[in-house]
C-alpha positions as CSV (number, residue, x, y, z in Angstrom):
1,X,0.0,0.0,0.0
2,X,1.5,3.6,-0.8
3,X,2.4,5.5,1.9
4,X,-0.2,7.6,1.6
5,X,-2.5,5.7,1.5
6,X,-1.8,4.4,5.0
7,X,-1.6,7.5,6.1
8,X,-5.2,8.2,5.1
9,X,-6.4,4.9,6.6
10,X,-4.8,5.9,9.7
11,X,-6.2,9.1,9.5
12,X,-9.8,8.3,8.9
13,X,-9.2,5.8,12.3
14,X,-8.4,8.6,14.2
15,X,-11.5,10.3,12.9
16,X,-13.2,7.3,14.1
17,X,-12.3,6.9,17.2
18,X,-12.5,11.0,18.0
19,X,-16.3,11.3,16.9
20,X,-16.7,8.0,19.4
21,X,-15.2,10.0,22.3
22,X,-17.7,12.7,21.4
23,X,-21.1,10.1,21.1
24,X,-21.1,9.4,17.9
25,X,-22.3,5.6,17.0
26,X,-20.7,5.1,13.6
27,X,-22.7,3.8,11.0
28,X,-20.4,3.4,8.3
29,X,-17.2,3.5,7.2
30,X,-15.7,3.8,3.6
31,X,-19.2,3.1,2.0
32,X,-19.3,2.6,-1.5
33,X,-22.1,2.2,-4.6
34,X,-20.7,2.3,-7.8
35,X,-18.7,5.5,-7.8
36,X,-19.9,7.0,-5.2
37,X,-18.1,7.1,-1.2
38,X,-18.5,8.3,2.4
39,X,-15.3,7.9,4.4
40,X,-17.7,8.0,7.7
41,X,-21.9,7.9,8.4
42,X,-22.2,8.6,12.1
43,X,-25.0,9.3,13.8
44,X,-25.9,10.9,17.0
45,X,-29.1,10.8,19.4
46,X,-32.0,12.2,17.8
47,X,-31.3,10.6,14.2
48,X,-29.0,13.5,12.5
49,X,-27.4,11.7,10.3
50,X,-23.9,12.7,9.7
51,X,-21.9,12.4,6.2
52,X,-18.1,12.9,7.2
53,X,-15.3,13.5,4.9
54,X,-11.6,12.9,6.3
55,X,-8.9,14.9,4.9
56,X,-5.0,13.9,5.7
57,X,-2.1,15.3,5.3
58,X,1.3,15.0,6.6
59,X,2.0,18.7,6.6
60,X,-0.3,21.7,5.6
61,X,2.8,23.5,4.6
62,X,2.0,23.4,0.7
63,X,-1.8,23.8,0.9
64,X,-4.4,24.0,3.1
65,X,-6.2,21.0,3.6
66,X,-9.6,22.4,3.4
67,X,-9.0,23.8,-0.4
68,X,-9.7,20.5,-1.4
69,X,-13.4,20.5,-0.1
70,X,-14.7,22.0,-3.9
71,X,-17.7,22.8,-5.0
72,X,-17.8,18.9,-7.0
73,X,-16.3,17.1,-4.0
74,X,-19.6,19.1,-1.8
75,X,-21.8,17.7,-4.5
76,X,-20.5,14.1,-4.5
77,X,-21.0,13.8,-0.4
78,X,-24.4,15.3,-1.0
79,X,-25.2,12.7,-4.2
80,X,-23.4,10.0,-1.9
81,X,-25.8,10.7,1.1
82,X,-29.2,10.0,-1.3
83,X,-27.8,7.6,-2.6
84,X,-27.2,6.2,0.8
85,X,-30.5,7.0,2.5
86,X,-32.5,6.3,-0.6
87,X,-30.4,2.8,-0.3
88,X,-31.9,2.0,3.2
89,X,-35.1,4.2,3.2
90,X,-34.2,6.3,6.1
91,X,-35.8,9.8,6.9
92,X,-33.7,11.5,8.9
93,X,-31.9,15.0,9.0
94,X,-28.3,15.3,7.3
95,X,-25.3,17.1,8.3
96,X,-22.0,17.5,6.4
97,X,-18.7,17.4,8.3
98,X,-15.4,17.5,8.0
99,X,-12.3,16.4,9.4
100,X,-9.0,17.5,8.7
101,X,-5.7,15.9,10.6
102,X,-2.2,16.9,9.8
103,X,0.6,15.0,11.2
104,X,1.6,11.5,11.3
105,X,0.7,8.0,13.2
106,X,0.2,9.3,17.4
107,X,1.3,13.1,16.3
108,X,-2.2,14.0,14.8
109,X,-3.7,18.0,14.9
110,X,-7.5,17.3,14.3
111,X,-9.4,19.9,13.3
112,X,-13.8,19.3,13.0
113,X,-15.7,21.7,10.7
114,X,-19.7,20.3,12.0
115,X,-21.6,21.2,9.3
116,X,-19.6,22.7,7.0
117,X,-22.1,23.4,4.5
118,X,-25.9,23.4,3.5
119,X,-26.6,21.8,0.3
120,X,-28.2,24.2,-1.9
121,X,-32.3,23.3,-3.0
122,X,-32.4,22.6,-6.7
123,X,-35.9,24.7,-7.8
124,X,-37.6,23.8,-10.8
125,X,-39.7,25.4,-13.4
């Protein structure tokens, strides 16, 4: 496996095991239908559903982290989460968060952005 690839696994453990510590249950991790992902679906009491991106780097030294939550990648957690609720017919409220942690394996800075953003409604005429 390339090394950064590890890195991200490790990383997206971390974010595991941090949204625990705060109550989280975690639904999910690493979903997948067809091309569409979710690193992590946690939940918390009261059924907000949670779609979580993990983001990690070994420095932020070149570029910030968080430029790399675009427009498109904001659209494919959004088309990932229908797909994913449509999948098991739930009815429940969605947030979209993101983790970011820089640093290596036991020397992590995590950073959570709780709902980063509100998907915008698609009107038609």
């Amino acid at each position: 496996m390339a090394q950064h690839n590890q890195l991200g696994k490790v990383g997206e453990h971390e974010a595991v095991e941090f949204l625990i510590k705060q109550g989280f249950t975690i639904r999910e991790t690493n979903w997948r239908m067809d091309k569409l992902e979710i690193d992590i679906i946690a939940q918390e009491p009261g059924m907000v559903l949670h779609i979580v991106e993990v983001k990690t780097r070994s420095t932020d030294e070149y570029f910030d982290p968080m430029r790399s939550i675009t427009r498109a990648k904001k659209q494919h957690m959004v088309n990932s989460a229908n797909a994913y609720i449509n999948y098991y017919g739930l009815q429940c409220e969605v947030q979209y968060d993101v983790i970011i942690l820089i640093g290596s394996l036991g020397n992590f800075k995590l950073e959570y952005y709780p709902d980063l953003f509100v998907p915008r409604l698609k009107t038609y005429r």
